[in-house]
N, C-alpha and C positions, 0 to 999 in steps of 0.2 A: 610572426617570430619575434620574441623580445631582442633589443638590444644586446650583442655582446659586446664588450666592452673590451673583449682583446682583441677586439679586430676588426677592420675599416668599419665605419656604419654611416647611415645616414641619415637625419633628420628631415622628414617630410614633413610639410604645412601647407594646406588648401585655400587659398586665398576665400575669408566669408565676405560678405558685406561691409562688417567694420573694419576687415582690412583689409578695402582693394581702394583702387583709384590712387595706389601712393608710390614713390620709389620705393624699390627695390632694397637698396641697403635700411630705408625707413622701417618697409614691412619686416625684414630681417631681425631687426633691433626690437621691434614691436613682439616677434615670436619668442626671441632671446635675449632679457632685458639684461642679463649678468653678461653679454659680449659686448666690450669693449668696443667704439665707433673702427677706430684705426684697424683692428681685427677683421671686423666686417670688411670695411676696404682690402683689405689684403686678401680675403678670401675670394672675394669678386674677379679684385684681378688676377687669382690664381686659377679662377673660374674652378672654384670649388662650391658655387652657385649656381645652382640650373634653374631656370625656370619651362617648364614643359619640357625637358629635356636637351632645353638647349643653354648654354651660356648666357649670363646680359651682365651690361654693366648696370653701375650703380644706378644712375637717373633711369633707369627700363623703370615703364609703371606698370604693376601687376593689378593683374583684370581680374572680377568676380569669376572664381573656381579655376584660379593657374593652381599649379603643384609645384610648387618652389621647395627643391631638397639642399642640404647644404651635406656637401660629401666631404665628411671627417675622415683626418687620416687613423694609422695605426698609431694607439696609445701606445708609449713607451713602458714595459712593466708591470701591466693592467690584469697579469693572471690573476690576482684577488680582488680585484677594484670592487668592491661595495660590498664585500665580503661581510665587513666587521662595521659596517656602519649598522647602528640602532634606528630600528622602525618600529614608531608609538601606532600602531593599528589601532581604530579603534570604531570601525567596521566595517566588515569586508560580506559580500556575496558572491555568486555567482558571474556576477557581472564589473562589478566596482569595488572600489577599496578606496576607503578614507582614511588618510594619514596625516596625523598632526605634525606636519612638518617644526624640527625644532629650529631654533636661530640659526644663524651662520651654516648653512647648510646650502649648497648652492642646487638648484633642480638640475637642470640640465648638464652634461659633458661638452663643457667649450671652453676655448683658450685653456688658462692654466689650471683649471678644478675638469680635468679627467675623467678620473679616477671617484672621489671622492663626491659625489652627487646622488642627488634621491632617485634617479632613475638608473644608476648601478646600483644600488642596495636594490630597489626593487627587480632589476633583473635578476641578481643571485636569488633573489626570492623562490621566484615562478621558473626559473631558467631550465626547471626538470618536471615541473609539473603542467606547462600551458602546454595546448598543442600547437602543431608546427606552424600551421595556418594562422595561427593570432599573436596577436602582436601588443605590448605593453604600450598605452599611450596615456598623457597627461591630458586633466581636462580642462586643469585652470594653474597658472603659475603664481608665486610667487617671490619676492627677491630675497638675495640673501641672507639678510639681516631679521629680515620679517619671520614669524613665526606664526602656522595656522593650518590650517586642515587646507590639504589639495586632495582632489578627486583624480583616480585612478580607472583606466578603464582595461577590462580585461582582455574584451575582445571589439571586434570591429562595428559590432551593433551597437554596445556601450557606448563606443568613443564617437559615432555619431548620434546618439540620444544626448550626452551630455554639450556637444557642438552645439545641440540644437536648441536647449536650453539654457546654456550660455550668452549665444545670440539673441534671443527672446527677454532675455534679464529677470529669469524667474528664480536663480538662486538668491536669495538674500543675504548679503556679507554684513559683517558687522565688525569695526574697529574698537577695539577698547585699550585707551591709556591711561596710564599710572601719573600723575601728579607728586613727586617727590618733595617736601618741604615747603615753605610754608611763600606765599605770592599775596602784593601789597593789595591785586587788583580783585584778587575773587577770596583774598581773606582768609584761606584755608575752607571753607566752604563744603569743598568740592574734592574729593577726594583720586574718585576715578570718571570717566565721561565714556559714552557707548555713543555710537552713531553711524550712519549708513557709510558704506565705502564711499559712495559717490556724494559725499563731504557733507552729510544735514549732520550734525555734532550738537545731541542734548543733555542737558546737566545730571546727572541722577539725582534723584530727590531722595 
């Protein structure tokens, strides 16, 4: 069942390989990189943080395949929430949907962007077309600021096909910056530069 947004929900996350063996409020931050540290603490100890269904505080170290949900309260307001937010689709199947996430756009609903997040515009999406059984999940995040295609999963086979290949490091990302004006060191040169996420940065020729 997707997200709704008027009303409590909760964020599940399955502890993988890359993130087990850590605290608790670490892995937290690690699933929701737009939540605030001080936030995390306060949800902990509002114990709006389960792991396997039960409470922990922050130093609890979460084990390969815990279920750590974080149980958000009711939005204030939220009858339209992602109503009128713009989504650049730019392909969608059966299973997955690719969306060029634009700038200043936060993914998830925490702390103070609600309302306003790619995973309420995606609920009003589908919120009358998925069936009840499935559930909208993300397959890879991005931060606020950043701009770039996230993968969408439709349903529960999806969203563990794409886990699986995430962990495996078979997507290949690629960063591209802009160079504005003119630098003593590369001369103008260089205009824009392309390079792997995981930091190899080569010049274009």
């Amino acid at each position: 069942m997707p997200i709704d947004p008027t009303k409590p929900f909760d964020l599940k996350y399955e502890a993988t390989p890359t993130y087990s063996e850590i605290r608790l409020d670490q892995f937290v931050k690690a699933m929701v990189p737009s939540m605030s540290r001080n936030k995390i603490q306060k949800y902990i100890k509002n114990k709006q943080v389960s792991v396997n269904g039960l409470p922990q505080r922050s130093n609890w170290i979460v084990r390969l395949g815990d279920m750590v949900i974080l149980h958000c309260k009711e939005p204030e307001g939220a009858a339209e929430a992602g109503k009128n937010i713009q989504l650049d689709i730019i392909y969608e199947d059966e299973d997955i949907v690719a969306v060029n996430k634009q700038p200043d756009l936060v993914v998830h609903p925490v702390a103070l962007h609600r309302h306003d997040t790619l995973l309420n515009a995606m609920y009003w999406r589908y919120k009358d077309i998925l069936p009840e059984d499935q559930e909208i999940s993300l397959g890879n995040r991005l931060d606020k600021h950043t701009s770039g295609v996230i993968l969408v999963a439709k349903n529960t086979h999806a969203k563990r096909v794409l886990q699986d290949q995430f962990e495996n490091r078979k997507p290949e990302r690629y960063i591209m910056r802009y160079v504005l004006g003119w630098s003593s060191r590369i001369r103008g040169r260089w205009i824009s530069l392309w390079g792997r996420a995981r930091g190899c940065t080569e010049p274009l020729s």
